[in-house]
C-alpha positions as a Markdown table, in Angstrom:
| # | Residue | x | y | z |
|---|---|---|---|---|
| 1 | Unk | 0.0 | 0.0 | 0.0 |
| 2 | Unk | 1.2 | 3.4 | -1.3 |
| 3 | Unk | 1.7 | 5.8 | 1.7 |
| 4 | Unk | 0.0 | 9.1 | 0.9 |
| 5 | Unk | 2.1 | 12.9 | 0.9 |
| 6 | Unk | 1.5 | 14.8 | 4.2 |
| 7 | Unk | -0.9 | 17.9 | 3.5 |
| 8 | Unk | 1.0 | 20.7 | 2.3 |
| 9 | Unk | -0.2 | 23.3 | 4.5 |
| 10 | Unk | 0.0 | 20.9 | 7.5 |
| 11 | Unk | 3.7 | 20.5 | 6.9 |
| 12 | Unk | 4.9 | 24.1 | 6.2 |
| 13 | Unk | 2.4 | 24.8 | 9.9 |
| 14 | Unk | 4.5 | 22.1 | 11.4 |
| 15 | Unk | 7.9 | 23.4 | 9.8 |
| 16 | Unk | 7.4 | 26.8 | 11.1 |
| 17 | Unk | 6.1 | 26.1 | 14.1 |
| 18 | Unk | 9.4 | 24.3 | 15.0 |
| 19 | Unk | 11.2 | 27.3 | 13.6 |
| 20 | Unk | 9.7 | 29.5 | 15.8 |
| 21 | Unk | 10.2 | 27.1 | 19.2 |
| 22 | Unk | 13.9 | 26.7 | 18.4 |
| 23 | Unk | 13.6 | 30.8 | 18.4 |
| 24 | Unk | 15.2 | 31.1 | 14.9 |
| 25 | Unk | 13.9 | 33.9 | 12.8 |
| 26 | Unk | 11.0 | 34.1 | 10.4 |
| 27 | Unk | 13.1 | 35.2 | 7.7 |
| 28 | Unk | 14.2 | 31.6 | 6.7 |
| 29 | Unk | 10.6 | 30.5 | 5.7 |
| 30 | Unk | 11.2 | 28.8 | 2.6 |
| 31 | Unk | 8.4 | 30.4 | 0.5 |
| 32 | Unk | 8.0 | 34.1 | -0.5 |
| 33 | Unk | 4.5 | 34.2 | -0.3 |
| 34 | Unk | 1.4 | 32.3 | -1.1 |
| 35 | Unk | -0.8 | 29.8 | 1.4 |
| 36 | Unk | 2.2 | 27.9 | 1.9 |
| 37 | Unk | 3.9 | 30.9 | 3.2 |
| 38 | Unk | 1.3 | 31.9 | 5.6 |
| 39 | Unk | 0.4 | 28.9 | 6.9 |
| 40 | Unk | 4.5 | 28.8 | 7.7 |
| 41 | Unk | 4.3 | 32.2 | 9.2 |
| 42 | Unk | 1.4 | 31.2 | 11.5 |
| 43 | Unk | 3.2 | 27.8 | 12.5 |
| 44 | Unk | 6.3 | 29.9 | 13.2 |
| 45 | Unk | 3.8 | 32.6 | 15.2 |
| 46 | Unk | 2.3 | 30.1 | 17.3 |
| 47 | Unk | 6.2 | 28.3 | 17.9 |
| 48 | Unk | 7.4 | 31.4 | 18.9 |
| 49 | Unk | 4.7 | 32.2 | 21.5 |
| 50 | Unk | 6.1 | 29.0 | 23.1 |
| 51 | Unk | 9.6 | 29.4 | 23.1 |
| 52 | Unk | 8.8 | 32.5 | 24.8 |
| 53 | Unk | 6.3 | 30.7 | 27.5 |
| 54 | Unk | 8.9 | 28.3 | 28.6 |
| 55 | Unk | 7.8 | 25.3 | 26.1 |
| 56 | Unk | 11.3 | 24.4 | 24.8 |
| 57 | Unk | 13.3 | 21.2 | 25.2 |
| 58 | Unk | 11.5 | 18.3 | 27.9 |
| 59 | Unk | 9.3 | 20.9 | 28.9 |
| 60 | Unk | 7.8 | 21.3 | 25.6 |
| 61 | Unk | 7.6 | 17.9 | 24.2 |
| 62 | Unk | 3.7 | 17.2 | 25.0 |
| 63 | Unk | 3.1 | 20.9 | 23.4 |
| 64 | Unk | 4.3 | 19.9 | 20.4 |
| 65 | Unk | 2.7 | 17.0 | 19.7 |
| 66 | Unk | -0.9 | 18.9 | 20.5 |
| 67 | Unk | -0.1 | 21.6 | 18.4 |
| 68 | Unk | 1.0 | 18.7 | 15.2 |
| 69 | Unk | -2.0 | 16.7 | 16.0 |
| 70 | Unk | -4.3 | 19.5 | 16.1 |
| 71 | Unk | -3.2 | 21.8 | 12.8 |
């Protein structure tokens, strides 16, 4: 059985999310614009807003997993 592509937008929200909770800048999103792009910037948004709550490393395992589950 063939496994099937990750959604698009699911993956460049769960790229930039990472990006943001590892606290590197928004500048390295991959795309220039389009849905891709903002679905990156929001991933990388929402990332950030944890890196700067406390939910890096051990602390921030369970907080990834809701956000790749839930987007």
């Amino acid at each position: 059985m063939k496994r099937q592509k990750r959604d698009m937008m699911e993956r460049a929200f769960q790229k930039g999310y990472m990006a943001g909770v590892e606290g590197r800048s928004k500048e390295l999103c991959p795309k220039e614009e389009g849905p891709e792009h903002q679905q990156w910037i929001n991933g990388w948004r929402e990332g950030r807003s944890d890196h700067w709550d406390g939910y890096t490393g051990v602390s921030g395992i369970h907080r990834v997993n809701e956000v790749v589950i839930h987007h």
